[in-house]
C-alpha positions in Angstrom: -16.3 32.7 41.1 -15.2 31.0 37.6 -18.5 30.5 35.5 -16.4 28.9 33.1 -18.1 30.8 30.2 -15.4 29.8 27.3 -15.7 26.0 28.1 -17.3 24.9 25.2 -17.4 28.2 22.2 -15.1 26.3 20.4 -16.5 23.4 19.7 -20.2 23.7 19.7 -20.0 27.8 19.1 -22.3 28.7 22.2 -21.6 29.8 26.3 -22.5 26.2 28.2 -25.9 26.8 30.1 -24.6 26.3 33.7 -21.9 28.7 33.0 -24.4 31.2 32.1 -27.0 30.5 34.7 -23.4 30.8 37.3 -22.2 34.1 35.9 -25.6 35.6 36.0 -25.7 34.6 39.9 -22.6 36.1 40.7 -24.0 39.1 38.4 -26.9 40.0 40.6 -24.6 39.3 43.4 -22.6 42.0 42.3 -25.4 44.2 41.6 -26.8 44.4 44.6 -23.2 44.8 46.2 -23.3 48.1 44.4 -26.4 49.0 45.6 -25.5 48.6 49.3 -22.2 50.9 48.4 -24.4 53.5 46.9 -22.4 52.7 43.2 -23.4 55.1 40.8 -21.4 54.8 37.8 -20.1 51.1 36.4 -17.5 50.1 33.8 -18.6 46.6 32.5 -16.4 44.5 30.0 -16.9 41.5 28.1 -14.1 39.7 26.6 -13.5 36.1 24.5 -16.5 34.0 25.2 -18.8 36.4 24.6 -16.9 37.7 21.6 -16.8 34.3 20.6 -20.0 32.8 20.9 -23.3 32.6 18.4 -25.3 33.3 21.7 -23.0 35.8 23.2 -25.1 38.8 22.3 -28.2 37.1 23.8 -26.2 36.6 27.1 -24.8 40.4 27.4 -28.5 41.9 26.8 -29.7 39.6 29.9 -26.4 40.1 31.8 -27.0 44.2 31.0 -30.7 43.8 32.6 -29.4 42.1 35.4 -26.1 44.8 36.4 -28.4 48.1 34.8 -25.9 49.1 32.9 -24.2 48.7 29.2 -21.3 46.3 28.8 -19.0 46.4 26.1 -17.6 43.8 24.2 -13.9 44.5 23.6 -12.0 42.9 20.3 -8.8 41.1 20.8 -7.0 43.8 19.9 -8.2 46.1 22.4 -8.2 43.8 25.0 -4.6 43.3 24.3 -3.8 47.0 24.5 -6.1 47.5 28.1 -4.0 44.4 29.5 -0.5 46.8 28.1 -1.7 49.5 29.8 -2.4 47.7 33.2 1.2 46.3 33.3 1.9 49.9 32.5 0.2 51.6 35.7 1.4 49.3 37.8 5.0 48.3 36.9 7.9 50.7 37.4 9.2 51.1 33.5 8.1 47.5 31.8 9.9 46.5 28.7 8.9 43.5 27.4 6.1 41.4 25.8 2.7 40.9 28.3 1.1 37.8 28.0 -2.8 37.9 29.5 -4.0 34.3 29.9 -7.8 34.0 29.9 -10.5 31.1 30.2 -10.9 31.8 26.3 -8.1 33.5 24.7 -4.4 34.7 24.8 -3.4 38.0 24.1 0.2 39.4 23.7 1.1 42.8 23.1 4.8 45.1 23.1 5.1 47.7 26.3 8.0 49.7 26.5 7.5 52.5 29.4 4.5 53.7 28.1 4.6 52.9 24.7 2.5 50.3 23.9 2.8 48.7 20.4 0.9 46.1 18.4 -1.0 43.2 20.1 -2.4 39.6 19.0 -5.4 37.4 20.7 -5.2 33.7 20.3 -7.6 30.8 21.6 -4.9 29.8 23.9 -6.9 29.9 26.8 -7.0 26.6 29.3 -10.9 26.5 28.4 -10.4 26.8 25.0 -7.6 25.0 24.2 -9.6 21.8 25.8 -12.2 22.0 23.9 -10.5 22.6 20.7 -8.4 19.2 21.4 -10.9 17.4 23.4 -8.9 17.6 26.6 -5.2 16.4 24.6 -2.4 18.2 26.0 -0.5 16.2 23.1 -2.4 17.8 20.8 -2.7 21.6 22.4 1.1 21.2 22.6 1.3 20.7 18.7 -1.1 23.3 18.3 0.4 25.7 20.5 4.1 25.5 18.9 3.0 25.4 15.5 1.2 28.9 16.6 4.4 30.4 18.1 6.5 29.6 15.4 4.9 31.8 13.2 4.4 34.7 15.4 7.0 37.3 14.4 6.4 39.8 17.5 8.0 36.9 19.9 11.3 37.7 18.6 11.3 40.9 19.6 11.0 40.3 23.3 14.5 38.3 23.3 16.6 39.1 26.8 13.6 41.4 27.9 10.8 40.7 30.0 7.9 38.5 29.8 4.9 40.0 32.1 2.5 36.9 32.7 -1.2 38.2 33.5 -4.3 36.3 34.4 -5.4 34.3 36.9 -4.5 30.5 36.0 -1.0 31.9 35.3 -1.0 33.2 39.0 -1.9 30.2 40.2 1.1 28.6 38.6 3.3 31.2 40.1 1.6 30.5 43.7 2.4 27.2 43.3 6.4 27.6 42.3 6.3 30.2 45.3 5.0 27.4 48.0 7.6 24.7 46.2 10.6 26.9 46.5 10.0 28.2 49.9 10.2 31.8 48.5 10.0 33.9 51.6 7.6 36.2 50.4 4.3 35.6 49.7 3.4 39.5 47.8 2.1 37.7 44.4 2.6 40.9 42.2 6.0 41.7 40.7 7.0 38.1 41.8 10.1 37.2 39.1 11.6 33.9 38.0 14.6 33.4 35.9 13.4 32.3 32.4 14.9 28.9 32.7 13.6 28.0 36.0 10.0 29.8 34.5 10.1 26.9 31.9 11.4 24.1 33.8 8.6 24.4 35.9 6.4 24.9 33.3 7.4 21.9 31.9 6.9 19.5 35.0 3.6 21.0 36.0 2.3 19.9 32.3 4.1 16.5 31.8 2.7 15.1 35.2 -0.7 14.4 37.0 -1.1 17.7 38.7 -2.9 16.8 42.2 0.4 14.9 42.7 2.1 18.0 42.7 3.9 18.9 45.9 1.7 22.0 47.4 -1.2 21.8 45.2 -3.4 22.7 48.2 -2.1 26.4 47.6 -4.0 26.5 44.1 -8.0 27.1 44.0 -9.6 23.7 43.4 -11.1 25.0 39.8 -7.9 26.5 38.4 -6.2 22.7 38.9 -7.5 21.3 35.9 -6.4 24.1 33.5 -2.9 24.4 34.9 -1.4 21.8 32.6 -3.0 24.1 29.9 -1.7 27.3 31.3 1.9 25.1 32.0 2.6 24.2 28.5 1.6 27.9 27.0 3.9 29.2 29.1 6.7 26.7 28.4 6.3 27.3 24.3 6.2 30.9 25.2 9.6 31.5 27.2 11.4 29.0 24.6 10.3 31.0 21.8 10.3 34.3 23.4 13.4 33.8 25.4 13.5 36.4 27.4 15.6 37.1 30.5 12.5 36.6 33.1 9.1 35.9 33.9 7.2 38.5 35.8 4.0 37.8 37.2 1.6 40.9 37.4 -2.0 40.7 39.5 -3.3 44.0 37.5 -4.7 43.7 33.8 -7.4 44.7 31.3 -9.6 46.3 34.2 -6.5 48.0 35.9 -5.6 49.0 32.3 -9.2 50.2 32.0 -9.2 52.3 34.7 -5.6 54.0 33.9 -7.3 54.6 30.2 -9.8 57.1 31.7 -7.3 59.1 33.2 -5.6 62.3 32.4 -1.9 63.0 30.9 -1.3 64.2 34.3 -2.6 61.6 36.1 -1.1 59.1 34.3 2.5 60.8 35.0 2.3 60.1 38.7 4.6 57.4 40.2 2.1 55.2 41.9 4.0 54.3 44.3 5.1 57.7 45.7 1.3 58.7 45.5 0.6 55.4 47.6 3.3 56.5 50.1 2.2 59.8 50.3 -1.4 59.3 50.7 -0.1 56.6 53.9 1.7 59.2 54.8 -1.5 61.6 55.0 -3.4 59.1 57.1 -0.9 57.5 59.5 2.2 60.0 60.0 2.1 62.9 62.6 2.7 65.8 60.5 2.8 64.5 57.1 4.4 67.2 55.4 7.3 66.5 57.5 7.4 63.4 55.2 8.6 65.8 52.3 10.5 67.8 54.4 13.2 64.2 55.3 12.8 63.7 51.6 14.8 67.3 50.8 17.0 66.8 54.0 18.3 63.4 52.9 18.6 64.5 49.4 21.1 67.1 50.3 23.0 64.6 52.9 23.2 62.0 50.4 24.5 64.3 47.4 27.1 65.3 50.5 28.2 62.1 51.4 29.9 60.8 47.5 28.0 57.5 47.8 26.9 56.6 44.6 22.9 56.7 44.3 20.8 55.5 41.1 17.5 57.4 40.3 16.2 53.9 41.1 17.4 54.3 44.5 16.6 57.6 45.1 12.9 57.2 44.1 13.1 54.0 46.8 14.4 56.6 49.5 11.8 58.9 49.0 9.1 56.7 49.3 10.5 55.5 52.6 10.9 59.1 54.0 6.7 59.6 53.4 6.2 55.8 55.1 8.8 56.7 57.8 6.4 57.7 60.5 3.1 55.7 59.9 3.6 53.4 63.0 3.9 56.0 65.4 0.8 55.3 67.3 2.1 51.8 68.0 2.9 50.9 71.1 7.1 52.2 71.2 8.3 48.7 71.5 6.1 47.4 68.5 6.8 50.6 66.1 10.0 49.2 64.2 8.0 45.6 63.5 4.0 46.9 63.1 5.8 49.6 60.3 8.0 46.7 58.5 4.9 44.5 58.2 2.4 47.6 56.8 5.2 48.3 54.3 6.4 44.3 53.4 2.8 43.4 53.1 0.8 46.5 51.8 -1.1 47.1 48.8 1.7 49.2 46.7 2.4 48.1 42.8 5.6 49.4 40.9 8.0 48.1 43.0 9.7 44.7 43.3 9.8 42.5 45.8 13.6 44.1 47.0 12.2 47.4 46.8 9.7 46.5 49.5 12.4 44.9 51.6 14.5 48.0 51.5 11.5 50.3 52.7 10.7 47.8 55.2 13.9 48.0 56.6 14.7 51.3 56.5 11.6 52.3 58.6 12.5 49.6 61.0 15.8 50.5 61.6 14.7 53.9 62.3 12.4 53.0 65.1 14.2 49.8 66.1 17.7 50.5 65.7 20.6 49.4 63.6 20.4 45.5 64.8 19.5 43.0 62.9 19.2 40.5 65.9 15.2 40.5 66.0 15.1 41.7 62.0 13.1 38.7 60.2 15.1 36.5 58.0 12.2 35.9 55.1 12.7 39.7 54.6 16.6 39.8 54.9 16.8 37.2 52.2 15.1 39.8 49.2 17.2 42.3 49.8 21.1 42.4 48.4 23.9 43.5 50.3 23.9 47.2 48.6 20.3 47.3 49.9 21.0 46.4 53.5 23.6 48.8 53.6 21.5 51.8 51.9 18.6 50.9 54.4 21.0 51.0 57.3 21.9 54.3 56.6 18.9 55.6 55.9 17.3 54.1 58.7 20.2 55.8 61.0 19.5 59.7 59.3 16.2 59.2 60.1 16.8 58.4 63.8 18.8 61.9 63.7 15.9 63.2 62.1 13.3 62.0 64.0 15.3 62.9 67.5 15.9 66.3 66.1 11.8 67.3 65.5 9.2 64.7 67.2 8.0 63.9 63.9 7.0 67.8 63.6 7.3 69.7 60.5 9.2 72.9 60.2 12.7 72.2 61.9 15.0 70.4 58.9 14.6 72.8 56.6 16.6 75.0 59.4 19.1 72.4 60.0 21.8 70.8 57.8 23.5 67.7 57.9 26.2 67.5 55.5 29.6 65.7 55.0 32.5 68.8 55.0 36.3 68.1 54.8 36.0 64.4 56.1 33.7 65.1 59.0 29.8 64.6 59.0 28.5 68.0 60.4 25.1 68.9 62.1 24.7 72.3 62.3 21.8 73.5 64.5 21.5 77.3 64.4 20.2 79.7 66.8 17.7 78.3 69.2 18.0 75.0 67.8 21.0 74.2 69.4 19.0 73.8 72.4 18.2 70.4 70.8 21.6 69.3 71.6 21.1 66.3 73.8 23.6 62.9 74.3 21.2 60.8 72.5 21.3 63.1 69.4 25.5 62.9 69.6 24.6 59.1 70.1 22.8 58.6 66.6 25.1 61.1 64.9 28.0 58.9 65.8 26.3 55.7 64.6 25.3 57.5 61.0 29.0 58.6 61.6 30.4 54.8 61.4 27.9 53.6 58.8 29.3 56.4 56.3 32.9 55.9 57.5 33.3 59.8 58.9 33.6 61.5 62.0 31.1 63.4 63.6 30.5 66.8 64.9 27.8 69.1 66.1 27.8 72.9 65.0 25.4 75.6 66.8 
């Protein structure tokens, strides 16, 4: 629901009346949500408007009746350094300059890793910049430059990244997606070039926006303020330049969240914890999840083929997901597991990340074809990716073959690449396992790797 709370603090200094009477509905909405799912602790945040506004303390003390709980009123600054750290939990190593585009304010702050360094909030916000020039684009364009030009910490995000946050800025993004016919419809992590990001940019605020060609895709409220959200974002790249736009779903209450947590916590790759915990509640034996991440770490160091840490980290997470559709019907496994993977809730990863684990759990229960493999998803992958996804598709199908999903059998086995030849070696009773349909998939890993194969016991 947008209340529209910033609509007028610029101008007349106060939070309109219907916005407040609308946020205070979907307040007690909430409120009683949380009292249906037994809620017992809340985190609530305020941010521009309220900041803002001569009667923003009135409207917090109602709006802290109404929710039962305190609410506090963040500065610019520290609203800057929650959105930082949001982009930080859920973007695999940012580096660049974060944007967060609000009803009421802009903020932009540095994030490299997990450093996060300075930070600025300015009125920039589609609500307020129509209020402060009466509903001018011509004149929030002027203001908006002037601003830019001035701000020394654009500079420093030159050929790096600019990570877009905030709602209105999504909606832009959802809009380019539709136009394009981008295949993938996953709005976090979603990139554009830094050209095309301001050419676009600059046709969505130089025309009448319900002529544009998909606006159905965009909420009927955000419409009026994408112009607004346009032309920031145009003033931005050009004085930013940086190398691409990336748009992120999580912010200040994501970075919220990854503020209470631990060191340790805060170490974890969230997207092998994601995997794993899939792997926990969908796999047959999920520590056999771990056990295909150590076997195909020591086939892959065998084989010579050249793997980043980037790649590797994408492998493992596809060895926890590898099983998850194994109470599909057999004939559905390869495509229900693609789709899980393609459309599920993960963050740090990019959109050809999530094609490569996609594809490298469907090939393992599908096969090495890519006659029935969807095209959408074969577009975001590159070559390299296909390939890499092929053959780790094929070692699982050895894998899999080998235990019935069960742990305890690869950390017995080896399969390794020895003077030219890729060699299974199946000791002691496990030689029993020996079957033509094992020989079958060794031989097509075999081909893939460009070796020939052989069976030891």
């Amino acid at each position: 629901m947008l209340a529209g709370l910033g609509r007028q603090v610029q101008s007349t200094g106060l939070l309109p009346v219907d916005a407040i009477d609308t946020a205070f509905d979907a307040l007690r909405r909430f409120r009683a949500l949380c009292d249906i799912l037994h809620v017992r602790r809340i985190w609530a945040i305020a941010t521009a408007a309220c900041r803002d506004a001569r009667n923003g303390r009135a409207f917090i003390a109602e709006a802290e009746r109404i929710c039962r709980t305190k609410i506090t009123i963040l500065s610019g600054k520290r609203e800057a350094y929650l959105t930082a750290l949001g982009i930080v939990s859920g973007i695999h190593r940012p580096d660049g300059i974060v944007g967060d585009l609000g009803g009421g304010s802009l903020e932009l702050v540095d994030v490299h890793g997990s450093r996060v360094r300075g930070g600025v909030t300015l009125p920039f916000g589609g609500l307020a910049l129509q209020d402060i020039t009466g509903k001018s684009l011509k004149k929030a364009e002027k203001f908006v430059e002037e601003a830019f030009e001035d701000l020394e910490m654009l500079h420093d995000g030159e050929d790096r990244t600019f990570y877009a946050v905030g709602g209105t800025w999504r909606a832009l993004a959802r809009l380019h997606m539709w136009q394009t016919g981008y295949p993938f419809h996953v709005m976090h992590n979603y990139r554009i070039s830094a050209r095309e990001a301001q050419e676009f940019s600059r046709l969505v605020h130089h025309v009448d926006t319900d002529t544009l060609s998909k606006i159905e895709v965009v909420n009927a409220a955000r419409r009026p303020l994408l112009a607004y959200a346009a032309l920031v974002m145009e003033n931005l790249v050009r004085t930013i330049k940086p190398k691409q736009v990336v748009i992120s779903v999580l912010g200040v209450r994501e970075g919220l969240l990854y503020s209470l947590l631990n060191a340790r916590e805060r170490a974890r790759d969230p997207l092998i914890s994601a995997a794993a915990d899939l792997n926990v509640l969908r796999s047959r034996s999920p520590h056999h999840g771990q056990e295909l991440i150590n076997w195909t770490d020591r086939f892959m160091e065998s084989t010579g083929l050249e793997e980043s840490s980037d790649e590797r980290r994408l492998r493992h997470a596809a060895c926890l997901l590898a099983d998850i559709g194994w109470r599909a019907h057999p004939d559905y496994r390869g495509e229900q597991s693609m789709n899980i993977i393609a459309h599920g809730s993960f963050v740090a990863i990019d959109h050809p990340g999530r094609a490569y684990l996609a594809l490298s759990v469907y090939f393992r229960h599908a096969g090495l074809s890519e006659e029935d493999l969807s095209p959408r998803l074969r577009e975001l992958a590159t070559t390299r990716m296909l390939d890499r996804a092929r053959v780790l598709g094929a070692a699982m199908r050895v894998a899999y073959i080998l235990t019935a999903g069960q742990s305890g059998v690869l950390p017995k086995t080896t399969m390794r690449v020895k003077r030219g030849k890729l060699i299974l070696k199946l000791p002691g009773a496990y030689s029993e396992l020996v079957s033509d349909r094992l020989a079958g998939r060794l031989r097509q890993l075999a081909r893939l790797i460009g070796r020939e194969p052989s069976i030891e016991t």
